[in-house]
N, C-alpha and C positions, 0 to 999 in steps of 0.2 A: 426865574423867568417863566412867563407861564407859555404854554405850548398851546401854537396856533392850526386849529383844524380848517380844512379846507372844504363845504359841501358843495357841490354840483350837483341839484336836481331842481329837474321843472313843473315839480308838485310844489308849491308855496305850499299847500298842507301837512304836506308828509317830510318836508324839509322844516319846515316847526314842529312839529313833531319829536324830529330827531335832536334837533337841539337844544326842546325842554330836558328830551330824557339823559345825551349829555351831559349838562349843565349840572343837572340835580346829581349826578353818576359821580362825574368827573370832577376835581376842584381846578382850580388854576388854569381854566383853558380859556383861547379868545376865537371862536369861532364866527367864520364868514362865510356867506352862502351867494353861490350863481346861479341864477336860473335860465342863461342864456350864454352863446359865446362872446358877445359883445362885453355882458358882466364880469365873465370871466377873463378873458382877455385884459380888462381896465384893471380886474385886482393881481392879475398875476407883472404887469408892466409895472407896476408900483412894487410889488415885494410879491419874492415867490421863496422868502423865510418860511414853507411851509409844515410842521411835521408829519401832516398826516394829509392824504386827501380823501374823501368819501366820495366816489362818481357815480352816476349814472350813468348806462349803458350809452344813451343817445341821451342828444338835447334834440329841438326842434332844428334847431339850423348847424347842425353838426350828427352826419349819420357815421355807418360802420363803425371804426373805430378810431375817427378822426379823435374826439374826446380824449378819450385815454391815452391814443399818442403825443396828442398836443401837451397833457399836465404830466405824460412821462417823459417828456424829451425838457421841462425843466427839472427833471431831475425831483419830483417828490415823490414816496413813497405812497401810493394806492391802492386801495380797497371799490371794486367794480360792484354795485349793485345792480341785482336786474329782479324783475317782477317775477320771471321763470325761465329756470335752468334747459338750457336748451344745447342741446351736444354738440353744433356748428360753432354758438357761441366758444362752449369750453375749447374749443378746437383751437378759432381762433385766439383767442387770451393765453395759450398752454404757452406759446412762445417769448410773449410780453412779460416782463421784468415787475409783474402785477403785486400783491401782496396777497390776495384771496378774491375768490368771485363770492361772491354771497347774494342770499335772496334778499327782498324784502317786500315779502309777500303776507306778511301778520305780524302782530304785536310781539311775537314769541322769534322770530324771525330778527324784527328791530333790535330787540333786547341783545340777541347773537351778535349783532351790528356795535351797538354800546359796548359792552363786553369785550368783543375785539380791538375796539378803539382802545379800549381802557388799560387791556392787557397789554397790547402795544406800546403807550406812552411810557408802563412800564420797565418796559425792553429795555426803553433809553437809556435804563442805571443801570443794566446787567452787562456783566464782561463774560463772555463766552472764549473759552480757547480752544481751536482743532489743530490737531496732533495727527497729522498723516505724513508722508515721505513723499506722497505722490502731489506735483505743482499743481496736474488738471484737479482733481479731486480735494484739496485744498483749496483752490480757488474757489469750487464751486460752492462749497461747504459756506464759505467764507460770502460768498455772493447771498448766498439764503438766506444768511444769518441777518446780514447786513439788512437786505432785504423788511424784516424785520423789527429792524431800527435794534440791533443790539450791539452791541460794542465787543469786537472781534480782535484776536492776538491768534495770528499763523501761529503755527511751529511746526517744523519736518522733523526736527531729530528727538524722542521723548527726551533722550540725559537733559535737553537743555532746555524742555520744557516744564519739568521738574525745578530746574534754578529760577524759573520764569513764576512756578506757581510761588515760589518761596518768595519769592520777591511782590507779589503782588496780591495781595491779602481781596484785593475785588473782585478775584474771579469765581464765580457761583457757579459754572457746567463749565466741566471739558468733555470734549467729542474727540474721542480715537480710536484709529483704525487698529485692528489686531496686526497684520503682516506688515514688521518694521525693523527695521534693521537694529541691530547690537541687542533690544530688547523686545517683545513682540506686545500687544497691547494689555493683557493681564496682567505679565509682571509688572510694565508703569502702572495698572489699575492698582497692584498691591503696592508699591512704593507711593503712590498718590494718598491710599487712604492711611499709611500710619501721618503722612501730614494734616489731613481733614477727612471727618467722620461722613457718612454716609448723608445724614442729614442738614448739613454745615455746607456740601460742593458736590455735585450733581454728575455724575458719569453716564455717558451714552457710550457705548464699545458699538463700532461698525466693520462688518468684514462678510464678503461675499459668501465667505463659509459658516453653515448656519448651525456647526457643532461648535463654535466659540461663544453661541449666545447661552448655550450653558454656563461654560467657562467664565464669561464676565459678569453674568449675572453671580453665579454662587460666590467672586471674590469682592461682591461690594458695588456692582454696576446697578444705575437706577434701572437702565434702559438698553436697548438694543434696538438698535436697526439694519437690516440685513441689504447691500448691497447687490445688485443698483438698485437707489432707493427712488420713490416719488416723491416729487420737491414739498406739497401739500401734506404728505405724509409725514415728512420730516419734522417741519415747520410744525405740525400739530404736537407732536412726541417733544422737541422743544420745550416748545411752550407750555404743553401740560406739565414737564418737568420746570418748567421756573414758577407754576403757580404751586404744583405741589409743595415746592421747595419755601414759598411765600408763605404756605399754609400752615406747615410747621413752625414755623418762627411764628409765625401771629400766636400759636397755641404755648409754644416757648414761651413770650411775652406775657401770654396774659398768668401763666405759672409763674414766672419769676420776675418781675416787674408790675412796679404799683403802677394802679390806675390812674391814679391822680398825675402821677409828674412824668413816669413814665421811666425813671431813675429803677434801679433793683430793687425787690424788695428783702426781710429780712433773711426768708429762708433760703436766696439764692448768695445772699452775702457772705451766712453760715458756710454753704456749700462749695465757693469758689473762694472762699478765704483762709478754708482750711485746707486748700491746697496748695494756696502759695503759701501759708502761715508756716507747714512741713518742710517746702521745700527752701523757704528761703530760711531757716532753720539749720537746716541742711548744708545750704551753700555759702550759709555765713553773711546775707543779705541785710543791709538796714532796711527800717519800713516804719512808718508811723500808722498809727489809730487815733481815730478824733470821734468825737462826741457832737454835736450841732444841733444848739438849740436857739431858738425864734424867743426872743425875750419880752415877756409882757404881752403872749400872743391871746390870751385869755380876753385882754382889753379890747384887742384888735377885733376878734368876733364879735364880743359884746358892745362895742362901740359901732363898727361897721359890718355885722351882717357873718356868715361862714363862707356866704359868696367871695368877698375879700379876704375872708381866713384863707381860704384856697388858693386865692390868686397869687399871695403873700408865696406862699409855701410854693409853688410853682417855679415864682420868679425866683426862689432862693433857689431848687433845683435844678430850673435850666441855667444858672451862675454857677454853680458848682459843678456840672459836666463842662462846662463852657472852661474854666478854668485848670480842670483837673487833665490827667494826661490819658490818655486812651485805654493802657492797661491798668490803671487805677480801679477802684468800685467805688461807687456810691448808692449808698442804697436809704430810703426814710425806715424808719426803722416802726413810725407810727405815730400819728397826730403832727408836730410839729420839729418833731426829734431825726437827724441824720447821723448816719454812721459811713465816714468815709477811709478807704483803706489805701494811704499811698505806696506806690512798691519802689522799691532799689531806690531809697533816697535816703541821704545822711540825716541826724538828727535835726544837726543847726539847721539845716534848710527845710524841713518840714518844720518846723515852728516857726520860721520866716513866714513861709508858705501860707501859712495858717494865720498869721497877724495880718499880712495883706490882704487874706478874702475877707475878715472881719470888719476892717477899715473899709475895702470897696463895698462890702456890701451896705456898710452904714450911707452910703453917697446913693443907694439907688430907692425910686420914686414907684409906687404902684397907685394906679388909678384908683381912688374910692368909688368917687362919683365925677360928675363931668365939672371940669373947672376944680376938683377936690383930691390931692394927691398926698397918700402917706408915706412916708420912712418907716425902717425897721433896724432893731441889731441884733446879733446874735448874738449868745458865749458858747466858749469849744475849750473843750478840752482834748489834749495831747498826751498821748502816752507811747515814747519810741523803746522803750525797753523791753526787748524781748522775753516774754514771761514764760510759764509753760504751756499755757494754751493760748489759742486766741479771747475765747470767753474771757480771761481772765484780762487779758490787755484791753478789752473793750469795759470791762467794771473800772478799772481803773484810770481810762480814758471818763468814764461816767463820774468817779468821783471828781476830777481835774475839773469837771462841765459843774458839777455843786457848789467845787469854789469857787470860777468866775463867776456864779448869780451871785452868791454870796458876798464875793468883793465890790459889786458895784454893775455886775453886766458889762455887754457889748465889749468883751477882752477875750483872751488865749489865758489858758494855764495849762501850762506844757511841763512834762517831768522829760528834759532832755539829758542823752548822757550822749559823752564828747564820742565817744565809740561805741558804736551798739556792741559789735564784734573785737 
C-alpha cells in the first residue's frame, strides 16, 4: 500500500517543488497538498489515513499554532517547516507531540526535508524494543519512538525481554537502561549479543550514570545516551543508528547477493553452507542439494533479446524464494544456473519438492513483448546423500542436472536414499 504524505504550504512554488523531489526520492507515495485551511479541512473530512504531514508554520487564515494543532489533534505524525528558526518559535513547538521543526530556507535545507521523510516512511518496518523497569520512562521512550512512526515493544523486566527478542526475529534496536533489577543493562547487552551480532541488532544503553557508557560501549553497544536525555537528541541517535544499520546490509547485499535477482550469490552460498553442511553433519540432519537449470535458454536470448534472458532468470528467482522456506539458500550460481540448499528435510519430500517447482514453473508466462508472452522449463537435479563435503554434493547434484537434459529436459533426477541418517 503506498504511503500517503500530507503537504500544507501556501507557496504553490515551493510546494512543487517539494513534491517533484519526493516523488523522484521516494517510490510508492501518493501525496496531497493544501494551501489554505478551507483545502485542508475538505481533505482531512474525507480521509485523515495520513502517514506523514509536512506543515507550515502559518497559513494565511490560520496564525500561531492553530495549524499544527488542528492536523495534531487528528492524530498524524508532523514535521513543522519554517523559513527561520526563531527561539519563541522552538519554545513554543518544544511541548507539541511535533516530529522535528526543520527549515526551509535552501535547496540543501529541502533535500534534509526529503531525507527525513524518506527516513521516516522507513521507520514504519523497524521494531524497536525499550527495556527499562521505570513505567514514566518507558513511556516516554515509547512516545518518541512512536513518534517517529517506528514500531515499539515495551518491556520492564530484561529476562523477559530476551524470550521476546528470541521470539521475534523483527526487532532491529533495543534501547536499555543500565539500573534494573535481577540483571543491570550490560549483562542483557552481553546475553543479547551471543543472540545477534553487533551488525545484525542495534543496542543504545541509557543510564543517568555516565561511567556505564564505557561499559556498554566496550561490551558490544552501538550507542549511548546519557540520561535525561533531549527528545531531538534522542530521535537523531535513533535514527542514525537505523540508517547505519540499513547501510551495512546494503554493503552485506551487494557482497553476497547477486545483482540481477537479488537471490545469494555463489561465494555466500559456499560460506553459509558450510556451516549448516558441518553441523547438520553433526546433528544427523537430512538436507537436499539441487542443481537448476533454464533449458534452451540459449534460444531465448537469441530469439528475444538478453533483456528477456534476464527477465526469465528473475521470474525463475523470485519463484524460488517464493517457494522455498526462509532458512533454506538459494543462490544463481551464474548465467542461468541455481544452486539451492534445502535444510532439515527428508529425502522423499525434497524430490517431491522438487518435481513440483519443475511442473509450476513449466505453467508460468514472461512478457516478451506487448501482446507476446513466453514459457520456460527447467531440469534439476537432486542429490540428498550426505557426501564428505558439500562441494562434492553439489558435483553430484550437477551431474543428476546432465541427465535430466539428456533424458529430455524440463524433469528432476534425484539420487534419493530412504534415510539420509
Amino acid at each position: 500500500m503506498a504511503h500517503k504524505i500530507l503537504i500544507v504550504e501556501d507557496s504553490h512554488t515551493l510546494a512543487k517543488y517539494l513534491v517533484r523531489k519526493l516523488e523522484a526520492a521516494i517510490g510508492n507515495i501518493k501525496i496531497d497538498v493544501a494551501g489554505s485551511y478551507a483545502e485542508l479541512k475538505e481533505l482531512l473530512d474525507k480521509n485523515s489515513d495520513y502517514t506523514i504531514a509536512l506543515l507550515d508554520v502559518y497559513l494565511p487564515d490560520m496564525q500561531d499554532t492553530e495549524l499544527i494543532d488542528f492536523v495534531l489533534s487528528r492524530e498524524i505524525p508532523s514535521v513543522v517547516m519554517t523559513g527561520s528558526f526563531e527561539e519563541d518559535l522552538y519554545e513554543k513547538l518544544s511541548g507539541k507531540n511535533i516530529v522535528d521543526l526543520v527549515l526551509k530556507d535552501s535547496p540543501q535545507a529541502m533535500e534534509y526535508i526529503v531525507n527525513l521523510t524518506n527516513r521516516l516512511l522507513r521507520n514504519s518496518t523497524i521494531t524497536v524494543m525499550v527495556v527499562d523497569d521505570s513505567p514514566t520512562v518507558l513511556h516516554q521512550i515509547g512516545r518518541y519512538l512512536q513518534n517517529q512512526l517506528y514500531r515499539v515493544i515495551l518491556e520492564k523486566n530484561p529476562s523477559e525481554a530476551l524470550i521476546t527478542l528470541l521470539a521475534n526475529e523483527e526487532i532491529s534496536i533495543v534501547i536499555s537502561d543500565y539500573y534494573m533489577p535481577g540483571i543491570d543493562g550490560v549483562q542483557f547487552l552481553q546475553k543479547v549479543r551471543r543472540l545477534r551480532a553487533k551488525d545484525a541488532l542495534g543496542f543504545i544503553g541509557v543510564s543517568s550514570d555516565g561511567m556505564s557508557a564505557t561499559k556498554f560501549l566496550k561490551f558490544g553497544a552501538n550507542d549511548y545516551i546519557n540520561k535525561p536525555f533531549n527528545k531531538d537528541e534522542f530521535c537523531h541517535r535513533v535514527n542514525n543508528l537505523a540508517q547505519n544499520l540499513e547501510n551495512i546490509k546494503t554493503l552485506k547485499d551487494y557482497a553476497n547477493r547477486d545483482f540481477l535477482t537479488k537471490v545469494y550469490n555463489r561465494k555466500y552460498f559456499f560460506e553459509e553452507g558450510e556451516n549448516y553442511f558441518k553441523k547438520a553433519l553433526k546433528e544427523q540432519k537430512s538436507f537436499a542439494v539441487a542443481m537448476i537449470d533454464i533449458d534452451d535458454f540459449k534460444h531465448v536470448n537469441d530469439t528475444y533479446g538478453h533483456d528477456i534472458g534476464d527477465k526469465v532468470i528473475k521470474v525463475l528467482a523470485k519463484r524460488l524464494i517464493e517457494k522455498t522456506k526462509g532458512q533454506d539458500l538459494v543462490a544463481r550460481f551464474g548465467g542461468e544456473e541455481f544452486c539451492v540448499l534445502l535444510k532439515d528435510i527428508p529425502p522423499l519430500l525434497a524430490e517431491r519438492f522438487f518435481n513440483e517447482i519443475c511442473r509450476d514453473l513449466a505453467t508460468l508466462r514472461v512478457e516478451a513483448d506487448i501482446g507476446n508472452h513466453i514459457g520456460f522449463t527447467v531440469s534439476i537435479g537432486v542429490e540428498t546423500k550426505p557426501l564428505d563435503t558439500l562441494e562434492e554434493m553439489i558435483k553430484q547434484a550437477d551431474i543428476k542436472l546432465y541427465e535430466a537434459k539428456e533424458s529430455g529436459k524440463n524433469r528432476v533426477i534425484a539420487h534419493v536414499v530412504e534415510e539420509a541418517f
